[in-house]
C-alpha positions as protocol buffer text, in pm:
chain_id: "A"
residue {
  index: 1
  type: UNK
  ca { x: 4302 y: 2761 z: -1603 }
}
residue {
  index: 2
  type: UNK
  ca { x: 4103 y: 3064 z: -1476 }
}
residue {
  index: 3
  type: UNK
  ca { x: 3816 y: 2780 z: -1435 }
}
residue {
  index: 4
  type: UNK
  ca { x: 3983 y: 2556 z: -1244 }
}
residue {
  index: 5
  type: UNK
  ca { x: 4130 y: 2876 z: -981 }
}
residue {
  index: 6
  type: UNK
  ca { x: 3786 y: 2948 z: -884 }
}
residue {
  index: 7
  type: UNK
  ca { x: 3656 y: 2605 z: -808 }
}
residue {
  index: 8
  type: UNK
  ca { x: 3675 y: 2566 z: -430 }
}
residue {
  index: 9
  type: UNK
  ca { x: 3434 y: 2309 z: -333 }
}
residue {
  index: 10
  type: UNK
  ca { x: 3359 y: 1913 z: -422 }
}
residue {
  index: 11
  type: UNK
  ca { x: 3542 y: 1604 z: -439 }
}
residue {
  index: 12
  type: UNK
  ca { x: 3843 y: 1793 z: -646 }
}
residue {
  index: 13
  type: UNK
  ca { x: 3943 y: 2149 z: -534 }
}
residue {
  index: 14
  type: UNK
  ca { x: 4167 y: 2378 z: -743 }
}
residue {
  index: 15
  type: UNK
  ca { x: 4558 y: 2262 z: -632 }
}
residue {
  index: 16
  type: UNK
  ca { x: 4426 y: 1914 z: -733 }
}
residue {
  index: 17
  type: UNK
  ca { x: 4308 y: 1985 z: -1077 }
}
residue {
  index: 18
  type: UNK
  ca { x: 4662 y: 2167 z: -1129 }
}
residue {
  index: 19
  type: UNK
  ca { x: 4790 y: 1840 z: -1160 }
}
residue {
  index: 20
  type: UNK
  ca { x: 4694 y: 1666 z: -1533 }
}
residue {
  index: 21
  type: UNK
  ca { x: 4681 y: 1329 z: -1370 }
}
residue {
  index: 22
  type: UNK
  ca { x: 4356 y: 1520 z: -1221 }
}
residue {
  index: 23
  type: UNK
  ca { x: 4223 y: 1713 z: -1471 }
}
residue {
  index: 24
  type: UNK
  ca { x: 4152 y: 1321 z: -1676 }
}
residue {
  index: 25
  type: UNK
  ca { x: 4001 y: 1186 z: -1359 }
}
residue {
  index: 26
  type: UNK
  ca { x: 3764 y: 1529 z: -1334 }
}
residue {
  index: 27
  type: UNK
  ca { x: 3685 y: 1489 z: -1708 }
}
residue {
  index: 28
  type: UNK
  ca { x: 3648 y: 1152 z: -1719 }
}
residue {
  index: 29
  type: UNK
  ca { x: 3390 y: 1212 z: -1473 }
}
residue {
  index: 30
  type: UNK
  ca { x: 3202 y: 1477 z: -1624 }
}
residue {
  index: 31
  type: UNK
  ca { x: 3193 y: 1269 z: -1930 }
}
residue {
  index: 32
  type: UNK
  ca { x: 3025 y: 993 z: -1718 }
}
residue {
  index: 33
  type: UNK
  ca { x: 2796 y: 1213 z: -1581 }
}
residue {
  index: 34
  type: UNK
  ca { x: 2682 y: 1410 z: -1898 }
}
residue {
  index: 35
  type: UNK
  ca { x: 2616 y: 1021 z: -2050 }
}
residue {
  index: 36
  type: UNK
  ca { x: 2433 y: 919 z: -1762 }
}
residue {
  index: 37
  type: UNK
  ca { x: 2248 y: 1200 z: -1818 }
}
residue {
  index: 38
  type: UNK
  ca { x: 2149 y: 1149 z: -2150 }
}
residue {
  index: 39
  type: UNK
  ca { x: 2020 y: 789 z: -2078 }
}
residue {
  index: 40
  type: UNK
  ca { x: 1765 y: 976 z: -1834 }
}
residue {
  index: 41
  type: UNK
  ca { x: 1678 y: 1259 z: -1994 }
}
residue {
  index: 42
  type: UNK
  ca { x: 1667 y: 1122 z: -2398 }
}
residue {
  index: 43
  type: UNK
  ca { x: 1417 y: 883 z: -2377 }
}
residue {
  index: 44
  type: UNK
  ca { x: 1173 y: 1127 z: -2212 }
}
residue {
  index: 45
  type: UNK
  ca { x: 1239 y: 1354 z: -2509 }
}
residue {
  index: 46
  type: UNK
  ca { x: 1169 y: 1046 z: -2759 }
}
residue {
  index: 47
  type: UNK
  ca { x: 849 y: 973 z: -2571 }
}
residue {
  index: 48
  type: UNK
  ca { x: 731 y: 1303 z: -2580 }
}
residue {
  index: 49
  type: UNK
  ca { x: 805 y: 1402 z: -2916 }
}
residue {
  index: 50
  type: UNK
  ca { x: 676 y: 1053 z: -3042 }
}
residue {
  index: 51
  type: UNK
  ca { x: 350 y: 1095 z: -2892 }
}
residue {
  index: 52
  type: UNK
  ca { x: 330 y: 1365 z: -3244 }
}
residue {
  index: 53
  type: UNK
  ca { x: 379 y: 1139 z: -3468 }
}
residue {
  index: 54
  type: UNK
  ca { x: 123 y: 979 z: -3697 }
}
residue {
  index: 55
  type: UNK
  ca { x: 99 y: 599 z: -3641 }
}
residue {
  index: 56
  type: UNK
  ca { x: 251 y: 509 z: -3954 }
}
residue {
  index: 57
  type: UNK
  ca { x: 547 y: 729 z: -3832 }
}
residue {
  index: 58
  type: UNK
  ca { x: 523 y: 567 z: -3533 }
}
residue {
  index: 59
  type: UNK
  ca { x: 558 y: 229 z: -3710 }
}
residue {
  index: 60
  type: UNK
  ca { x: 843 y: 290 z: -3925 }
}
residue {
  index: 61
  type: UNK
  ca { x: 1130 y: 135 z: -3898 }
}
residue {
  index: 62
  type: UNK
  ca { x: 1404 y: 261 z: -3878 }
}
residue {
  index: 63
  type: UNK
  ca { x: 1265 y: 523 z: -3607 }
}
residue {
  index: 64
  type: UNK
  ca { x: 1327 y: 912 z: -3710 }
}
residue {
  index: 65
  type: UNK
  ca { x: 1337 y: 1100 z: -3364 }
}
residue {
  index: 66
  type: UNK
  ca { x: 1171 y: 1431 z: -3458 }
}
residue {
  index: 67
  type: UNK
  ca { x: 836 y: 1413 z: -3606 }
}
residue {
  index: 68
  type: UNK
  ca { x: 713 y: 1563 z: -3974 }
}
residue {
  index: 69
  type: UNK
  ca { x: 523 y: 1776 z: -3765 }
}
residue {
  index: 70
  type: UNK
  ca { x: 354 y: 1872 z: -3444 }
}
residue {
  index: 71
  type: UNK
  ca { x: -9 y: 1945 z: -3377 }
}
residue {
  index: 72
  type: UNK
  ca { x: -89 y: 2113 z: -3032 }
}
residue {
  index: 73
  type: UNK
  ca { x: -464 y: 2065 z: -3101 }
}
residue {
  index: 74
  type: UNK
  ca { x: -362 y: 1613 z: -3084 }
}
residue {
  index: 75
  type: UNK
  ca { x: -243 y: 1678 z: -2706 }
}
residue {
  index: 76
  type: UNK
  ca { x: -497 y: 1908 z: -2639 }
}
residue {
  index: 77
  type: UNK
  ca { x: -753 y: 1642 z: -2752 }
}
residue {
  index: 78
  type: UNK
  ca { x: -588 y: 1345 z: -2657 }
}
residue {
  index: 79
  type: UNK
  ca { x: -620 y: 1523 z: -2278 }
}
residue {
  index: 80
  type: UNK
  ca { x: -954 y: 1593 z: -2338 }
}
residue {
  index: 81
  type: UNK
  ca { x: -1064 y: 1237 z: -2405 }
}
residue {
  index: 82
  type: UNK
  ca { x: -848 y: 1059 z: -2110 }
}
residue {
  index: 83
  type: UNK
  ca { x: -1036 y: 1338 z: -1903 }
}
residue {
  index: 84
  type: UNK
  ca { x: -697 y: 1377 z: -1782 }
}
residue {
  index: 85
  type: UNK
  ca { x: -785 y: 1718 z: -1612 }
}
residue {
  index: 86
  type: UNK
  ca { x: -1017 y: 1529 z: -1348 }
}
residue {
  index: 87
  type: UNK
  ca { x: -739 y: 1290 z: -1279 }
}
residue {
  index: 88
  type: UNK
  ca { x: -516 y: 1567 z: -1178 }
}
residue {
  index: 89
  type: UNK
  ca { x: -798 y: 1751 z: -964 }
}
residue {
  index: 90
  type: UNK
  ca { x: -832 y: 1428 z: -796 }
}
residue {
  index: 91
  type: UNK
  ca { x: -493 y: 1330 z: -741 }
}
residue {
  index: 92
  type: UNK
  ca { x: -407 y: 1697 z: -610 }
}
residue {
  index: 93
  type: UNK
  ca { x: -705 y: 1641 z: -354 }
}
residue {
  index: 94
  type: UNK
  ca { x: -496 y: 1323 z: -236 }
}
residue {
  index: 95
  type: UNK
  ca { x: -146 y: 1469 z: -223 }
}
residue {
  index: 96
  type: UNK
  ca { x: -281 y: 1804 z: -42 }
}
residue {
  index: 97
  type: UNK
  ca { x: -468 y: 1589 z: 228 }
}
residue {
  index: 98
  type: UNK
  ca { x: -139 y: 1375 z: 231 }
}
residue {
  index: 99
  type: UNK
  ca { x: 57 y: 1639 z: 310 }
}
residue {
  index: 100
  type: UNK
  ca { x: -162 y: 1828 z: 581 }
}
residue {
  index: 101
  type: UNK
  ca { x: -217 y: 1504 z: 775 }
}
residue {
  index: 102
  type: UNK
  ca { x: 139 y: 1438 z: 694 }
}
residue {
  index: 103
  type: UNK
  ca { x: 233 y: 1782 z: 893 }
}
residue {
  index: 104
  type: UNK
  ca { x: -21 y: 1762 z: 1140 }
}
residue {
  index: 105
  type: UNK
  ca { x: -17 y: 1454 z: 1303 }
}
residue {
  index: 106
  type: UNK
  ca { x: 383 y: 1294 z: 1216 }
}
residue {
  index: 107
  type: UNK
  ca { x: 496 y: 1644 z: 1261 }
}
residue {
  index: 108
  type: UNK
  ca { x: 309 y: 1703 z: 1545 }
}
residue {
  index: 109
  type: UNK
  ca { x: 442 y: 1334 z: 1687 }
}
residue {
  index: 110
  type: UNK
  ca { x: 793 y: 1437 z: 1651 }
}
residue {
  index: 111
  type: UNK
  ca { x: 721 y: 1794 z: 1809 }
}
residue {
  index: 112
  type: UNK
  ca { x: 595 y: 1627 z: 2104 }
}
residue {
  index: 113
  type: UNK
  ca { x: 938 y: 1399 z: 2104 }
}
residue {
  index: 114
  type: UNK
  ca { x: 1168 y: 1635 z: 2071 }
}
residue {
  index: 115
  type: UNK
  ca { x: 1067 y: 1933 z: 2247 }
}
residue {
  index: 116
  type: UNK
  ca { x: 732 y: 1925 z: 2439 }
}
residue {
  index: 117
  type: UNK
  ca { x: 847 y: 1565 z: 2622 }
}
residue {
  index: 118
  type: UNK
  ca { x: 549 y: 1446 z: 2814 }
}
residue {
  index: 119
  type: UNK
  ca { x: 569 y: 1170 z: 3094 }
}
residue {
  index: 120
  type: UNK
  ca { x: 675 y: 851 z: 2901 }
}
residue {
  index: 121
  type: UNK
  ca { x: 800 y: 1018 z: 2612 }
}
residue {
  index: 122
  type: UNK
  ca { x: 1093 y: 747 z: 2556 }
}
residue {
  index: 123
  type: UNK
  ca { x: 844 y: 432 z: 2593 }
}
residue {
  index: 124
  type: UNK
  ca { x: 665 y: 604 z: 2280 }
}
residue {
  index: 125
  type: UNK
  ca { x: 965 y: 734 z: 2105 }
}
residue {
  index: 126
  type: UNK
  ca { x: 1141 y: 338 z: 2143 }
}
residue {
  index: 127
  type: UNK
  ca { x: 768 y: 240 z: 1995 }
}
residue {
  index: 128
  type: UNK
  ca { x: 766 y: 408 z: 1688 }
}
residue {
  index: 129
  type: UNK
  ca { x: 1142 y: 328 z: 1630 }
}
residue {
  index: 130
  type: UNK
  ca { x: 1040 y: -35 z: 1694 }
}
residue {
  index: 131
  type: UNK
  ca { x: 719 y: 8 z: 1472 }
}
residue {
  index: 132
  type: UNK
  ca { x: 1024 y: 13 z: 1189 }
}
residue {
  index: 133
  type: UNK
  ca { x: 1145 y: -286 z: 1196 }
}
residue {
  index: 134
  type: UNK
  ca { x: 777 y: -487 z: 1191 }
}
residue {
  index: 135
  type: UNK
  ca { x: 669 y: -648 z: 833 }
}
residue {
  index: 136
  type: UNK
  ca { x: 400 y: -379 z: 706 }
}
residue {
  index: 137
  type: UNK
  ca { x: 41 y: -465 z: 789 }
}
residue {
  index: 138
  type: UNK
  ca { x: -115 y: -673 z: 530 }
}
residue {
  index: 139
  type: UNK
  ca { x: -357 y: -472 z: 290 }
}
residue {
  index: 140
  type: UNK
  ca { x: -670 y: -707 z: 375 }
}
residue {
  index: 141
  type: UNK
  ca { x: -715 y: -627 z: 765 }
}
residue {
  index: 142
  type: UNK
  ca { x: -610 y: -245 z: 660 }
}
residue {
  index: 143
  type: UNK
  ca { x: -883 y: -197 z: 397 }
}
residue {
  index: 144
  type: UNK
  ca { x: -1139 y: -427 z: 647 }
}
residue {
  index: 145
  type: UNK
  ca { x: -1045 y: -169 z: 892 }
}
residue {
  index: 146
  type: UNK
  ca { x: -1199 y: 96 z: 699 }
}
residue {
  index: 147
  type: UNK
  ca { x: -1503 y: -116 z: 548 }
}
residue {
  index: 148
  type: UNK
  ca { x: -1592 y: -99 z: 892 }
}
residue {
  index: 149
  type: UNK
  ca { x: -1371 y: 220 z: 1115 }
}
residue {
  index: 150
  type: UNK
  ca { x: -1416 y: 203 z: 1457 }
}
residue {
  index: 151
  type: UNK
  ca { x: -1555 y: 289 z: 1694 }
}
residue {
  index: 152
  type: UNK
  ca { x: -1764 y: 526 z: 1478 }
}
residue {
  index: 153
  type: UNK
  ca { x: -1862 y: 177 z: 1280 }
}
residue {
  index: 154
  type: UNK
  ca { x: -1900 y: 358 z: 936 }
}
residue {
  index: 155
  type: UNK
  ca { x: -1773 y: 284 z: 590 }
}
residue {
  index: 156
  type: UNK
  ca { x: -1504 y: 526 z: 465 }
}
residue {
  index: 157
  type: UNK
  ca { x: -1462 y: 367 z: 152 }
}
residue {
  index: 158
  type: UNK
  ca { x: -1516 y: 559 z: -142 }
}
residue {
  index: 159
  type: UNK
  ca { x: -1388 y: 871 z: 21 }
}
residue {
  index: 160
  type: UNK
  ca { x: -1049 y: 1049 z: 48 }
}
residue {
  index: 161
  type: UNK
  ca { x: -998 y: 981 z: 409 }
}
residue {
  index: 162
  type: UNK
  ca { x: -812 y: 614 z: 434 }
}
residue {
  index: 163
  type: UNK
  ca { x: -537 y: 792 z: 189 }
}
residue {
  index: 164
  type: UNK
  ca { x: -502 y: 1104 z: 450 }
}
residue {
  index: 165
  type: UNK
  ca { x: -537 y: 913 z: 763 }
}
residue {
  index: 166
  type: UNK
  ca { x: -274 y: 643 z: 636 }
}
residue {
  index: 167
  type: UNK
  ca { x: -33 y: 922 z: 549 }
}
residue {
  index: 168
  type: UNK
  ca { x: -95 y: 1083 z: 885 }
}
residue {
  index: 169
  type: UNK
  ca { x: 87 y: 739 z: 1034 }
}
residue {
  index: 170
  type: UNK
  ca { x: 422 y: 709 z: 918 }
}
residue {
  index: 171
  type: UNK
  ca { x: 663 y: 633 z: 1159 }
}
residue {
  index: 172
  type: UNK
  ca { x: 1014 y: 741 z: 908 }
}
residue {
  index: 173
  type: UNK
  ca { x: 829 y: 1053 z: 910 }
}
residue {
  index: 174
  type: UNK
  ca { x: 800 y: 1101 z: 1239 }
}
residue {
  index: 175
  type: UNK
  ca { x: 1164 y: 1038 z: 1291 }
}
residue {
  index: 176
  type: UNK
  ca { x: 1254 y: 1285 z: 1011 }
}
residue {
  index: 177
  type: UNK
  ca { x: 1080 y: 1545 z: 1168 }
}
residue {
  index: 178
  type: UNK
  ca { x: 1188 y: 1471 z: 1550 }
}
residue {
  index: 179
  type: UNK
  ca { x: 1553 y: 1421 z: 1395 }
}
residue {
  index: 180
  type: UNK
  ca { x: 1495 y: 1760 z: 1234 }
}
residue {
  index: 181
  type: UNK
  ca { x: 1404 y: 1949 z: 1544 }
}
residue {
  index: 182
  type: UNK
  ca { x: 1670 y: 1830 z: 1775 }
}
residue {
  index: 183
  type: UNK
  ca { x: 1861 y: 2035 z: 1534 }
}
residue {
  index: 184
  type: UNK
  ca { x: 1674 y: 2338 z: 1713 }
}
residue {
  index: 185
  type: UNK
  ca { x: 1794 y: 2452 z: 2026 }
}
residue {
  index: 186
  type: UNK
  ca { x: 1570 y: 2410 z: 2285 }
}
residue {
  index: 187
  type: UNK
  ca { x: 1606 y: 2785 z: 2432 }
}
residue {
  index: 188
  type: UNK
  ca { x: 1368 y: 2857 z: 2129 }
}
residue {
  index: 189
  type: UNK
  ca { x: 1099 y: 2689 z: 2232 }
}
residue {
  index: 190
  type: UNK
  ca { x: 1137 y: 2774 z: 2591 }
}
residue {
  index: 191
  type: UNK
  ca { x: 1162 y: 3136 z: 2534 }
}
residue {
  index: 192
  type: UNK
  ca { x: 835 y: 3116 z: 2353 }
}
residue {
  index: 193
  type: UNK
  ca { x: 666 y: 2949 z: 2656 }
}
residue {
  index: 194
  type: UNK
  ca { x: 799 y: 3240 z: 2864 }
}
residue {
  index: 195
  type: UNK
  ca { x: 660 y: 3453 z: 2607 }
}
residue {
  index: 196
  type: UNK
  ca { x: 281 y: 3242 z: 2660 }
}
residue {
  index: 197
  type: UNK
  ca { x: 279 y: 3114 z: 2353 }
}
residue {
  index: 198
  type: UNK
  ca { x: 135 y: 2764 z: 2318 }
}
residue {
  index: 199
  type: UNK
  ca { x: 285 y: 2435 z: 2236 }
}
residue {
  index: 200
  type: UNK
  ca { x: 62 y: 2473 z: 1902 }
}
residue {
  index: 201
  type: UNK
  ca { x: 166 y: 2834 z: 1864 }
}
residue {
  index: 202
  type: UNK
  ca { x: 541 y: 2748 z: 1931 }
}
residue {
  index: 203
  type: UNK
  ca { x: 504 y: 2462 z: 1644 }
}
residue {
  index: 204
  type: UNK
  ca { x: 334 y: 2659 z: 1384 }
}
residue {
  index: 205
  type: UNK
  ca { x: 561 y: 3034 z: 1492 }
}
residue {
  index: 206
  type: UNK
  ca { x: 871 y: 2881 z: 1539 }
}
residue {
  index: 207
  type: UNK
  ca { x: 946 y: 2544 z: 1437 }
}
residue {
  index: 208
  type: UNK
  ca { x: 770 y: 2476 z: 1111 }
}
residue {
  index: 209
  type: UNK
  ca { x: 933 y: 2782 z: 975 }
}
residue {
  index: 210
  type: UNK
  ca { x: 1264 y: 2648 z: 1101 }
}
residue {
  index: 211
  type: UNK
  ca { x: 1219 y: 2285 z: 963 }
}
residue {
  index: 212
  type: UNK
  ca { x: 1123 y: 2447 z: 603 }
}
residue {
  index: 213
  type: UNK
  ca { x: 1362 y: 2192 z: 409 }
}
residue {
  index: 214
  type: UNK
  ca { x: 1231 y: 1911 z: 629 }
}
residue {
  index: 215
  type: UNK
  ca { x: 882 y: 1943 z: 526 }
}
residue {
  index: 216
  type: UNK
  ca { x: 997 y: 1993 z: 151 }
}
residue {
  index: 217
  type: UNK
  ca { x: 1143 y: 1708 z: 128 }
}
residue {
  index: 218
  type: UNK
  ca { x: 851 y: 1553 z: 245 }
}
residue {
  index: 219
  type: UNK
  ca { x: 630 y: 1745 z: 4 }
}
residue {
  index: 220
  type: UNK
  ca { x: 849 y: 1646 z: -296 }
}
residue {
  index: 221
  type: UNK
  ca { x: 832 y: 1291 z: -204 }
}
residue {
  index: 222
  type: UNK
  ca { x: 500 y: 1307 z: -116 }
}
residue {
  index: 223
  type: UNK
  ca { x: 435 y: 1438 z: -453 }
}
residue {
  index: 224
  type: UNK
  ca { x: 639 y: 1170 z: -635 }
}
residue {
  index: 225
  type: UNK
  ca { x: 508 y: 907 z: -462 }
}
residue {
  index: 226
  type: UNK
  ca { x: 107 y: 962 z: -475 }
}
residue {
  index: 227
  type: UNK
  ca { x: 162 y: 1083 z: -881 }
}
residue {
  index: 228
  type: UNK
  ca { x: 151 y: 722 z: -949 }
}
residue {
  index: 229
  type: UNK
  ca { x: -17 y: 541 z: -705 }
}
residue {
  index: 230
  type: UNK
  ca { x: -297 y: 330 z: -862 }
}
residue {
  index: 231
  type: UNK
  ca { x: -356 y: 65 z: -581 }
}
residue {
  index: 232
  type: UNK
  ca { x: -469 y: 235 z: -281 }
}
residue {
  index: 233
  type: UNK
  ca { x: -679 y: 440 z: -487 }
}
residue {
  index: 234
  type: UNK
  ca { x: -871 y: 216 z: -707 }
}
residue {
  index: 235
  type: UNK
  ca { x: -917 y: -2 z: -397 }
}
residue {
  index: 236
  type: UNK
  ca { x: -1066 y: 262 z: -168 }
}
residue {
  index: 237
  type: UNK
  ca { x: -1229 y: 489 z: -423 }
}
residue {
  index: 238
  type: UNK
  ca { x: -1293 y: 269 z: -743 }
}
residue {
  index: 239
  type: UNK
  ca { x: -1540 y: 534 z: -881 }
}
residue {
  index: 240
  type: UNK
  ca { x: -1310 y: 814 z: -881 }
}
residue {
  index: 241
  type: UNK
  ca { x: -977 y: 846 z: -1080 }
}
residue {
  index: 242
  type: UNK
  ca { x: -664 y: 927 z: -1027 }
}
residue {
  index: 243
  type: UNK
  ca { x: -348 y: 1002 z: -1254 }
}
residue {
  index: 244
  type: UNK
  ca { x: -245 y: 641 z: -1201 }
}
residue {
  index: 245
  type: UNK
  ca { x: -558 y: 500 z: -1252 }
}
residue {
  index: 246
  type: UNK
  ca { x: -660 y: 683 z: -1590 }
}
residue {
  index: 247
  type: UNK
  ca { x: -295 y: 582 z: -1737 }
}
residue {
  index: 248
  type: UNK
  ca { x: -367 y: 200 z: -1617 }
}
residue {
  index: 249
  type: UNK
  ca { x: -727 y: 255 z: -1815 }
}
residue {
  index: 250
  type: UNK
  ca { x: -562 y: 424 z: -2104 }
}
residue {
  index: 251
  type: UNK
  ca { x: -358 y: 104 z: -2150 }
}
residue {
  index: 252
  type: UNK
  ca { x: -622 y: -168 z: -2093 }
}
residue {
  index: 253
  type: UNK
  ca { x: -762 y: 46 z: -2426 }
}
residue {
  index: 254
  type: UNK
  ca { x: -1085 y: 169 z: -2239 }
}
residue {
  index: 255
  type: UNK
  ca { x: -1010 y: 497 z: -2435 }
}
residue {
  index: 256
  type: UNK
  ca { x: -1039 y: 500 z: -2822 }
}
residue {
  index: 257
  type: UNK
  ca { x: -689 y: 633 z: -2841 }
}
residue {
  index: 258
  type: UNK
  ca { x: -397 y: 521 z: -3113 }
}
residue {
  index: 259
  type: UNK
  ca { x: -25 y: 417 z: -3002 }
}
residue {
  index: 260
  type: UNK
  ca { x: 95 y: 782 z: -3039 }
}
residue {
  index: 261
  type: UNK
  ca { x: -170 y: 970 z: -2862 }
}
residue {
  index: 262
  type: UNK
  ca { x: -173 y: 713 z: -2550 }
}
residue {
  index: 263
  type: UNK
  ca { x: 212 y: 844 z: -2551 }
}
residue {
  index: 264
  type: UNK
  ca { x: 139 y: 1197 z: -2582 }
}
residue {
  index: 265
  type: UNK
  ca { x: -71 y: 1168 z: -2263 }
}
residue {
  index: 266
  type: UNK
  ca { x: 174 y: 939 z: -2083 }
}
residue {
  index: 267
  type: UNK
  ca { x: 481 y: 1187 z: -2159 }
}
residue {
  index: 268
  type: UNK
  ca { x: 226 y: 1480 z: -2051 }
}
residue {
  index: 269
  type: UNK
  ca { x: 148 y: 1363 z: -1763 }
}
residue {
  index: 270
  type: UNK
  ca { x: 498 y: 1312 z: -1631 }
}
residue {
  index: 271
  type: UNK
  ca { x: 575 y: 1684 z: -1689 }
}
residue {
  index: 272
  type: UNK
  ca { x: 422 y: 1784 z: -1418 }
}
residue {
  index: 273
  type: UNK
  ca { x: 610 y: 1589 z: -1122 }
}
residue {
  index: 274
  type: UNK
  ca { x: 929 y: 1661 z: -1342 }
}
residue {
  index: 275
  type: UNK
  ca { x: 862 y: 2003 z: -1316 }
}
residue {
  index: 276
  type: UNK
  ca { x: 798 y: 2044 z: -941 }
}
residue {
  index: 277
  type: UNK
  ca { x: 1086 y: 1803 z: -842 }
}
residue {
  index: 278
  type: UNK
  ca { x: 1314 y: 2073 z: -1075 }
}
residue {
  index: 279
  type: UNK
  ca { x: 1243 y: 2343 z: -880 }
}
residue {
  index: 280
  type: UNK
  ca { x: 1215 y: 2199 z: -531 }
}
residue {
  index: 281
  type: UNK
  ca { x: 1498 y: 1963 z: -593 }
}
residue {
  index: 282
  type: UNK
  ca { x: 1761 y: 2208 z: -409 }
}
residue {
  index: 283
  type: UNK
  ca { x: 1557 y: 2159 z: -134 }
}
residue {
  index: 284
  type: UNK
  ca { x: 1630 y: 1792 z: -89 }
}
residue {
  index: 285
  type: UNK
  ca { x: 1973 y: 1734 z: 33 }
}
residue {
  index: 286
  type: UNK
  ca { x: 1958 y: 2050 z: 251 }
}
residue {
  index: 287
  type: UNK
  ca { x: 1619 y: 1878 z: 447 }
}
residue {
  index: 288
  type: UNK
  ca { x: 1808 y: 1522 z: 438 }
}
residue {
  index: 289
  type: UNK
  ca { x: 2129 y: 1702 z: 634 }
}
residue {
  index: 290
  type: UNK
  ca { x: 1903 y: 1873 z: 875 }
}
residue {
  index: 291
  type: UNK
  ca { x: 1727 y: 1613 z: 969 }
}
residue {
  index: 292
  type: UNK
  ca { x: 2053 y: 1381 z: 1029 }
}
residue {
  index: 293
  type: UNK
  ca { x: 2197 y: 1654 z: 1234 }
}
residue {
  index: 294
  type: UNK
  ca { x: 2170 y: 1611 z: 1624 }
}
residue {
  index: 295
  type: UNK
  ca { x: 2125 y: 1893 z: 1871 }
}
């Protein structure tokens, strides 16, 4: 009972759950939740700790779930032959350049929405909200676009700048981070142009700080979202590889690996976006509520 008189918050406070009617609905949802659980989380245990198995292991039927044993030195050469370790440089190049164009031109758009307000500020902000609701641009005329960028009338492919540059035009991002800074009071921003600070200084001083969860969020998903991107990548730069691309490789077989080492390096390679959305992941809902809060 001592449990039950300290929980204060969520769907079921303590005066409900001192009525037994309420305590089944509370378990009966923990026990939901705790299976649902297990359905995500097991199978990425299964993967991972099949990926030490030998093939006949791997083969047997029916399935043990632990292995007879586990050899660091398979991963560490199963990594080794994938190359894995470029795939990550090269996908951390992408999703670092995502992120800074990301800041510095959507941010920058919705800075200039919500708080700098030029002379036909509303045409552009009913643009962009009407940019939403068009079919996306079909990928031919994009990647033409950048076989041939004008007006500088040079090829980009087969560098990292269509990836940035396409990042830097989002319009959902812009509307996060306007959305996000109405939240901020506009006597901020004024009082820093009283101080002289400029409409750069007053983004990076005052509001970046103060839109922290925003661009987490943003970071996370960014993250999640370029991890496994194989498309744009092997389209734009087809001689270098990503994480997505060397997985799509590793199962067309263009790496001499067996059915249990091609799932070591698929389970390893999901660690790392697992890991970073763990400890970020707090930072989600309080971005989403910011940014859906009007000042």
């Amino acid at each position: 009972m001592s449990y039950y008189s300290k929980k204060s918050n969520g769907l079921l406070n303590w005066m409900d759950l001192k009525s037994p009617k309420y305590r089944i609905v509370y378990w009966a949802m923990f026990a939901f939740l705790f299976l649902l659980t297990l359905v995500c989380v097991v199978p990425m245990i299964w993967s991972m700790l099949s990926g030490f198995k030998s093939t006949s292991e791997m083969l047997e039927v029916p399935q043990k779930f632990f292995p007879r044993e586990i050899k660091l030195s398979k991963a560490i050469n199963a990594w080794k032959v994938v190359n894995m370790s470029k795939g990550l440089l090269n996908t951390f190049i992408i999703i670092i350049g995502v992120i800074v164009f990301d800041i510095g031109i959507n941010g920058l758009t919705g800075f200039a929405l919500s708080k700098v307000r030029p002379a036909g500020y509303k045409i552009v902000d009913k643009l962009v909200f009407w940019s939403l609701m068009l079919p996306g641009m079909s990928m031919v005329p994009l990647y033409m676009t950048f076989v041939d960028f004008t007006p500088l009338h040079i090829n980009l492919l087969g560098t990292f700048w269509p990836l940035w540059m396409m990042a830097g035009a989002n319009a959902f991002h812009v509307f996060l981070f306007r959305n996000a800074m109405n939240a901020i009071p506009m006597s901020y921003f004024e009082a820093a142009k009283l101080d002289g600070c400029s409409n750069l200084g007053a983004f990076a001083r005052i509001i970046m700080p103060l839109i922290k969860p925003t661009i987490m969020v943003l970071m996370i998903f960014t993250v999640m979202g370029e991890w496994g991107s194989y498309l744009w990548p092997i389209l734009i730069m087809p001689d270098v590889d990503t994480v997505g691309v060397k997985l799509f490789k590793m199962n067309r077989s263009e790496y001499p690996l067996s059915i249990d080492e091609r799932m070591l390096v698929l389970s390893m390679s999901m660690m790392i976006p697992i890991v970073i959305f763990s400890i970020f992941s707090k930072n989600i809902m309080g971005g989403l509520d910011m940014s859906g809060v009007k000042g």
